[in-house]
Steps between C-alpha positions, in 0.01 A plus 500: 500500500207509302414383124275743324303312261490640162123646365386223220451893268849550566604187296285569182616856523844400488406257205331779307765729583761268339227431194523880419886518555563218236259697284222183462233809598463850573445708805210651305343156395207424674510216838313260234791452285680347799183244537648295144855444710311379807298239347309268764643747786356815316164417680647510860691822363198674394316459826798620688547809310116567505467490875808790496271738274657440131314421212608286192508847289739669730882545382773244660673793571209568791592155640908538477391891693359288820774563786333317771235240477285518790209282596259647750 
């Protein structure tokens, strides 16, 4: 039996997922509003989400889309 460890993306998307479900943002705000939740993490965050292609203009609703989160 083997543990599959869970992708660090997967954990902020579930985060953001649950932001937008308790209505705190949008799926049409831009990934930059989440940066004033994240505080001192927001840096780590944003270098993460840059390496996967998004920008700090793109909707959250581009992030919550991701189905798989690949690193190749």
């Amino acid at each position: 039996m083997t543990q599959q460890v869970t992708h660090p993306m997967v954990k902020l998307q579930r985060q953001v997922h649950s932001l937008v479900k308790s209505k705190i943002i949008k799926p049409s705000d831009s990934i930059w509003k989440i940066a004033l939740l994240y505080g001192d993490d927001w840096s780590f965050w944003k270098k993460e989400l840059i390496e996967f292609g998004f920008t700090m203009q793109d909707p959250i609703q581009d992030l919550l889309a991701v189905e798989a989160w690949d690193e190749e």
